[in-house]
N, C-alpha and C positions, 0 to 999 in steps of 0.2 A: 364323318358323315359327308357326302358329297352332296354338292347346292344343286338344287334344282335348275333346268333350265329358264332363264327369263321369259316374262307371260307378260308384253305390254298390256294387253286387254287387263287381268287381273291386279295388273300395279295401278291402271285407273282406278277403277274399282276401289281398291284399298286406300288411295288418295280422297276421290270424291267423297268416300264414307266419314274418312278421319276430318277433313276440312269441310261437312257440309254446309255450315252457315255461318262460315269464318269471315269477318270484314276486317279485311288487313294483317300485316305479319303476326303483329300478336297474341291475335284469337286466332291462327292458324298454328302456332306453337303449340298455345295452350289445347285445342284440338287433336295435335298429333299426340301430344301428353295424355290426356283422358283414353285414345285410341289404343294407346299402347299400353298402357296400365288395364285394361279390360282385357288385353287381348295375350298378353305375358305372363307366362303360369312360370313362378318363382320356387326353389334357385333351380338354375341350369347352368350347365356348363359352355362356356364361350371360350374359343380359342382367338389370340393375339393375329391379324393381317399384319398388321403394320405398325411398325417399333413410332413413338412419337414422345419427345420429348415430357411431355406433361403427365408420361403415365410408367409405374415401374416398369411395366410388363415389355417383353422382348420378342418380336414375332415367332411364334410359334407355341406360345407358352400358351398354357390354357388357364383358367380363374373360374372360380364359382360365384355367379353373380345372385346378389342375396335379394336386391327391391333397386328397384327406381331411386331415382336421386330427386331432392324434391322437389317440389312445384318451388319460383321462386319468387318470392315477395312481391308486390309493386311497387315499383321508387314512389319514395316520399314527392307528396305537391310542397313544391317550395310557393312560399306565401310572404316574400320580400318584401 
């Protein structure tokens, strides 16, 4: 499948939406998460860019991706 040309107007857009009332990094994480989980219709097939240590997969290879990896806890308040 060949990518679309890039659309700076519509990558705002999809930013401003996914961050809209984010204060600070981590309500902006947690924002792109909710955004992308509404928006990612599950499995599809993704193909490998780029070989990276931390992942089997070797550029070019393609995988069926099943769900989102999951939202991740909030560190414990240390109470010393």
């Amino acid at each position: 499948m060949k990518r679309p040309k890039r659309d700076p107007v519509r990558e705002n857009r999809i930013h401003n939406e996914a961050i809209a009332d984010a204060n600070g990094p981590e309500e902006q994480v947690m924002g792109w998460h909710c955004y992308l989980d509404d928006k990612i219709r599950f499995p599809f097939q993704a193909k490998c860019i780029a070989t990276k240590i931390v992942s089997p997969l070797k550029k070019g290879e393609t995988a069926e991706v099943q769900r989102m990896a999951p939202k991740m806890p909030a560190p414990p308040i240390c109470s010393c």
